[in-house]
N, CA and C atoms as an extended XYZ file, in Angstrom:
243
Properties=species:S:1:pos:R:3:atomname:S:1:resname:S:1:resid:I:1 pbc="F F F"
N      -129.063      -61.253      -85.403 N   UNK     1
C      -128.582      -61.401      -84.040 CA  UNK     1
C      -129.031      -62.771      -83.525 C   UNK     1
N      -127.844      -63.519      -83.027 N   UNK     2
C      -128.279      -64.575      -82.479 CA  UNK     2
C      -129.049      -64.324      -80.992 C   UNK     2
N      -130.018      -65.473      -81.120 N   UNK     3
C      -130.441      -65.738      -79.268 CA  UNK     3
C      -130.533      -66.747      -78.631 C   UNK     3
N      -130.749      -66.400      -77.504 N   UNK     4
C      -129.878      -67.074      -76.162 CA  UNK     4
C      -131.159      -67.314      -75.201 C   UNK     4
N      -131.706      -69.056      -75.408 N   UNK     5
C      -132.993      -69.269      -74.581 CA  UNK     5
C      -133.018      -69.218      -73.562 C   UNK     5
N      -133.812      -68.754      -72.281 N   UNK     6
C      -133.762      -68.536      -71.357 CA  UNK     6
C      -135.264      -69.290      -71.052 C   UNK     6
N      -135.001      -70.387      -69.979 N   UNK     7
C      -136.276      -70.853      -69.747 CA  UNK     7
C      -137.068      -70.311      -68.200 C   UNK     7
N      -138.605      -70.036      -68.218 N   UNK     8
C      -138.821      -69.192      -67.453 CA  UNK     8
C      -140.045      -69.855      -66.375 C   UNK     8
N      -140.004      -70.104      -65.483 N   UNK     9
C      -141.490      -70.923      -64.543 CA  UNK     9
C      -141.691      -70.428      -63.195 C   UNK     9
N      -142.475      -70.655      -62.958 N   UNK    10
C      -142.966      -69.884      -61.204 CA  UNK    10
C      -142.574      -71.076      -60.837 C   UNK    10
N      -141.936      -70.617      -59.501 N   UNK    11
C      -141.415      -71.281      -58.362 CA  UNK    11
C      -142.259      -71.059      -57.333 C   UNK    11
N      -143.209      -71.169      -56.791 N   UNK    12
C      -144.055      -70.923      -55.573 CA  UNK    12
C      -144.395      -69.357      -56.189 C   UNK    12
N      -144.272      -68.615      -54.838 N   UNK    13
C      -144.553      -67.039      -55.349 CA  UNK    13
C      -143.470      -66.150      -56.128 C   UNK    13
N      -142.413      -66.946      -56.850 N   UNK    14
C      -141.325      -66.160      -57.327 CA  UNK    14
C      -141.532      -66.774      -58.866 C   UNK    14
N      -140.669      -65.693      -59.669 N   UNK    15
C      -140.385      -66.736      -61.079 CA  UNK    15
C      -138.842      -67.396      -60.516 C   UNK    15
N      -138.265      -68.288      -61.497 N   UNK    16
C      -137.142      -68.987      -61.736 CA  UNK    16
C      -136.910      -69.011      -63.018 C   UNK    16
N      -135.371      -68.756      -63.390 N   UNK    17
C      -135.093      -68.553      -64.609 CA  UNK    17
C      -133.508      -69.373      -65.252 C   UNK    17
N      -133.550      -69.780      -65.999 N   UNK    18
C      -131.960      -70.759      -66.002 CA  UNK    18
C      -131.877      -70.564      -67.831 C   UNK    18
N      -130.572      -70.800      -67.963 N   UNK    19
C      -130.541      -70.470      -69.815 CA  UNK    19
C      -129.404      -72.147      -69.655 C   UNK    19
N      -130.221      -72.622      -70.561 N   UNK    20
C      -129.751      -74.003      -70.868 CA  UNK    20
C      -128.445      -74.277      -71.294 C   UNK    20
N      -127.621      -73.456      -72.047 N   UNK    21
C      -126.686      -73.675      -72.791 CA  UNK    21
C      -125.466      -72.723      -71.494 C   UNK    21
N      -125.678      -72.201      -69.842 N   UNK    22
C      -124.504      -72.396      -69.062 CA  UNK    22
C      -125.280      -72.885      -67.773 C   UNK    22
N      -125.122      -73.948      -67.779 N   UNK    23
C      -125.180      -74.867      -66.273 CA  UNK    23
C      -125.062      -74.628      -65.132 C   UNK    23
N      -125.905      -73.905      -64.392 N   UNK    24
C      -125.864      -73.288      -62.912 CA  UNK    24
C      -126.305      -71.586      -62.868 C   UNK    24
N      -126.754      -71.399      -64.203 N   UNK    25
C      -126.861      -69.690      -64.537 CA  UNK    25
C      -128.063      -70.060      -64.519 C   UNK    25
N      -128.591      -69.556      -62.916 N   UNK    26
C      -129.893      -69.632      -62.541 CA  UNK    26
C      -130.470      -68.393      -61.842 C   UNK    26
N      -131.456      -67.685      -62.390 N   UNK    27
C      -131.988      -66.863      -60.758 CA  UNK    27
C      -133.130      -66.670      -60.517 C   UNK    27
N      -133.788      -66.236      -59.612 N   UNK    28
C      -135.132      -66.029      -58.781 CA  UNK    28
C      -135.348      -64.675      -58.763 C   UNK    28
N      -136.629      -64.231      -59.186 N   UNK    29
C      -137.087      -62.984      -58.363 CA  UNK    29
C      -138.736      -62.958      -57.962 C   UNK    29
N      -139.398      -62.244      -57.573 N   UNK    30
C      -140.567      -61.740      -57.423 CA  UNK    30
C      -141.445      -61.575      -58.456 C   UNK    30
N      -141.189      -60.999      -59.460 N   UNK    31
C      -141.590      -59.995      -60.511 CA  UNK    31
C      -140.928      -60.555      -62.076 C   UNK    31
N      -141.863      -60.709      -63.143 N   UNK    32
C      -140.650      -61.430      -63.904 CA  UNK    32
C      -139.941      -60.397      -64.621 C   UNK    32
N      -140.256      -58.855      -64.414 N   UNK    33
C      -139.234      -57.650      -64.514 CA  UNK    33
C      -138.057      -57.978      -64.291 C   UNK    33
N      -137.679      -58.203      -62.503 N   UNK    34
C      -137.133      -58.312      -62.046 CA  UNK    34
C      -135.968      -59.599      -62.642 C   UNK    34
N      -136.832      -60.686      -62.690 N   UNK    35
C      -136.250      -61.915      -63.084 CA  UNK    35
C      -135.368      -61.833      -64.470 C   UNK    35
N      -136.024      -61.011      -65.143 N   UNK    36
C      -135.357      -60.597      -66.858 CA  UNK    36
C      -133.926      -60.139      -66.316 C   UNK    36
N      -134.158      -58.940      -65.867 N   UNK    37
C      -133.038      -58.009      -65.237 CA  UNK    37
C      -131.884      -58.810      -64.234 C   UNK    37
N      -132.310      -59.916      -63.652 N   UNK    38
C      -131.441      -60.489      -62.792 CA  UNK    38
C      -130.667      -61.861      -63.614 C   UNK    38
N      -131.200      -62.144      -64.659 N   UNK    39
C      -130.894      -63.531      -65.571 CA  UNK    39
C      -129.966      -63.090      -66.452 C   UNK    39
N      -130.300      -61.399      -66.927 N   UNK    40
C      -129.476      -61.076      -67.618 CA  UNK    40
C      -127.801      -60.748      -67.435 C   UNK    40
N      -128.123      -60.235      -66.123 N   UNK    41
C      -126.674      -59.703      -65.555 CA  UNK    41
C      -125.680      -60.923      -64.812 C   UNK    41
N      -126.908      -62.054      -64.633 N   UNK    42
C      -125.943      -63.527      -64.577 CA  UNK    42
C      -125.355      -63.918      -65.665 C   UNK    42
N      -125.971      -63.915      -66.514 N   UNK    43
C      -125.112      -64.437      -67.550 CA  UNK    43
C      -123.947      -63.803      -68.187 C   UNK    43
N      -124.277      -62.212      -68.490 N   UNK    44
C      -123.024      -61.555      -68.720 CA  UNK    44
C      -121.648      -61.708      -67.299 C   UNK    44
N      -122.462      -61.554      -66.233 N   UNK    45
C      -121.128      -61.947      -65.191 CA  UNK    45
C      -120.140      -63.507      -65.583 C   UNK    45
N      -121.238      -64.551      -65.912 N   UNK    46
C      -120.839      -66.083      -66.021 CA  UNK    46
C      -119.636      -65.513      -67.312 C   UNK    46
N      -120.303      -64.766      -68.595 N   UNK    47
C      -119.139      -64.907      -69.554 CA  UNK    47
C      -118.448      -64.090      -68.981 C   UNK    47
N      -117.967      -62.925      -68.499 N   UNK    48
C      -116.906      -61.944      -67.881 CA  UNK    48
C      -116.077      -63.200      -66.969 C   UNK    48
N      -116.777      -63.866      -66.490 N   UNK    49
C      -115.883      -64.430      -65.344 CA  UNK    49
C      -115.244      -65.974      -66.533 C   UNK    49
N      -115.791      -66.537      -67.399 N   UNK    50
C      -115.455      -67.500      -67.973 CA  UNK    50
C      -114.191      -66.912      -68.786 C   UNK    50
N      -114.110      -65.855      -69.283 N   UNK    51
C      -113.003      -64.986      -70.304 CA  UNK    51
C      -111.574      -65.041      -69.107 C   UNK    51
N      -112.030      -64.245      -68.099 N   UNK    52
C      -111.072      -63.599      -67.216 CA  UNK    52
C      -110.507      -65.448      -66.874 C   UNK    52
N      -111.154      -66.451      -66.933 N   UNK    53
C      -109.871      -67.858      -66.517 CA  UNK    53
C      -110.081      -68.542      -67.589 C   UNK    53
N      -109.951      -67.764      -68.415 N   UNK    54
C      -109.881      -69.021      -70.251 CA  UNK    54
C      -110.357      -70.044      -69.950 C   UNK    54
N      -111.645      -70.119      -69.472 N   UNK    55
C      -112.720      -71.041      -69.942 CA  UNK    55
C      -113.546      -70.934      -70.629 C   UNK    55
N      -113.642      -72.095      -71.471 N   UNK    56
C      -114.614      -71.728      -72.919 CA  UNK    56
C      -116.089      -71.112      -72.330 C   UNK    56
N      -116.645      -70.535      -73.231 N   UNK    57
C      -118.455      -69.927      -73.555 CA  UNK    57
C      -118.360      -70.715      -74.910 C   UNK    57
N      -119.893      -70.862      -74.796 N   UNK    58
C      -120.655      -70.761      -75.530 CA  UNK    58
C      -120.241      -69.935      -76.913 C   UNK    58
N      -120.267      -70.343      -78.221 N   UNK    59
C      -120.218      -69.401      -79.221 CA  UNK    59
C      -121.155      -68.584      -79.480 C   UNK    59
N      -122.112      -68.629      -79.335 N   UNK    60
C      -123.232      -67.494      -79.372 CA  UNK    60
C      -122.933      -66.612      -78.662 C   UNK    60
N      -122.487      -66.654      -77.204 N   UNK    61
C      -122.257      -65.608      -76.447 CA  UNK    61
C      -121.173      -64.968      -76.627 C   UNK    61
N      -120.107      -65.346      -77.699 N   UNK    62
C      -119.331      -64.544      -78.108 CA  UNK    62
C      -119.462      -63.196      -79.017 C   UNK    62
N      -120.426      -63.290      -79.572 N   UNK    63
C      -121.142      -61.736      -80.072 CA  UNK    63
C      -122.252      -61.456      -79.780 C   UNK    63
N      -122.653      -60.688      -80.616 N   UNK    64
C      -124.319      -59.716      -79.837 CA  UNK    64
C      -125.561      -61.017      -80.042 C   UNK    64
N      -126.113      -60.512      -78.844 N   UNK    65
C      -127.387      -62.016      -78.922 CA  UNK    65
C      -128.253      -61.244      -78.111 C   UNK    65
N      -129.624      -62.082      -78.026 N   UNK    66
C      -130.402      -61.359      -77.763 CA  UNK    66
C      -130.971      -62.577      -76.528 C   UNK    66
N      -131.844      -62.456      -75.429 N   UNK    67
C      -132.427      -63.361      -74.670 CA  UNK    67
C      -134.099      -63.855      -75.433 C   UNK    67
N      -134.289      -65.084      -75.392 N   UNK    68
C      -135.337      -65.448      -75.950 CA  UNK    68
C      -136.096      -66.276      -74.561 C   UNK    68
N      -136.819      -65.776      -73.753 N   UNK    69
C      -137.731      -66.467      -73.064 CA  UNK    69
C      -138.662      -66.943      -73.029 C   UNK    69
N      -138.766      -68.164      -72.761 N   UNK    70
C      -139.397      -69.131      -73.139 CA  UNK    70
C      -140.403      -69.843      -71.417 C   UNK    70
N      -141.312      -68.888      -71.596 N   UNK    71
C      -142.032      -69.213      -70.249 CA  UNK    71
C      -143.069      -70.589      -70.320 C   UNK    71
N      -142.920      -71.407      -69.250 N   UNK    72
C      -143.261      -72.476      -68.905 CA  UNK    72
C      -144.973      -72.277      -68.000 C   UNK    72
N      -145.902      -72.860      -68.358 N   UNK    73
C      -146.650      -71.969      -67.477 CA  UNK    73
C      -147.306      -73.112      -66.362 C   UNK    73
N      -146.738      -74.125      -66.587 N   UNK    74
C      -147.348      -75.363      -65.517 CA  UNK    74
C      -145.604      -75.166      -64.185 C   UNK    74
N      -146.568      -75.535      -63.347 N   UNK    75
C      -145.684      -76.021      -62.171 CA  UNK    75
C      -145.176      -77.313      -62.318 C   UNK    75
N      -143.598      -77.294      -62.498 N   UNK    76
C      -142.687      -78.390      -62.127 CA  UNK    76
C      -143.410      -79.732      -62.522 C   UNK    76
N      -143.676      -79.400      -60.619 N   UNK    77
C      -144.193      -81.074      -60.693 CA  UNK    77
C      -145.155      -81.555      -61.225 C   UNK    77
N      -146.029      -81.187      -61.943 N   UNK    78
C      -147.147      -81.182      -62.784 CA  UNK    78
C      -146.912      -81.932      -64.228 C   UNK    78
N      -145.491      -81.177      -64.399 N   UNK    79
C      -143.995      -81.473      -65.665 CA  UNK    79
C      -143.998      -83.103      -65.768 C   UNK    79
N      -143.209      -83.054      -64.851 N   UNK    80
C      -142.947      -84.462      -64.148 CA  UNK    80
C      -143.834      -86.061      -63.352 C   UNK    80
N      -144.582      -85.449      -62.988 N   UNK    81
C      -145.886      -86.579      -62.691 CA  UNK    81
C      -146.287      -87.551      -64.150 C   UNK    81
């Protein structure tokens, strides 16, 4: 089974979560339960909605894949400085 990186970092008191390979498939939660559960159902919406106006995906996301998260454990700007 292929997988599908999902990169993972605290945002202040929330996590933030974005998968590199669709551009704007981002989300926030509280809890990184939560954050799993909310990253996941973005992305299946992004491909449901990319199919329904024949816009390309990703080939990986064309069959079964799995999420691989990849948690970041420094703050941002810490990144970047």
């Amino acid at each position: 089974m292929e997988k599908v990186s999902v990169v993972v970092y605290a945002a202040g008191h929330n996590y933030c979560a974005h998968t590199p390979i669709l551009p704007g498939c981002i989300r926030t939660a509280s809890s990184l339960e939560d954050m799993k559960i909310y990253i996941k159902e973005a992305i299946e919406l992004e491909v449901k909605n990319s199919l329904k106006n024949n816009e390309p995906i990703p080939e990986v996301l064309k069959g079964e894949y799995e999420l691989d998260f990849v948690i970041i454990s420094a703050p941002l700007k810490n990144v970047y400085l």
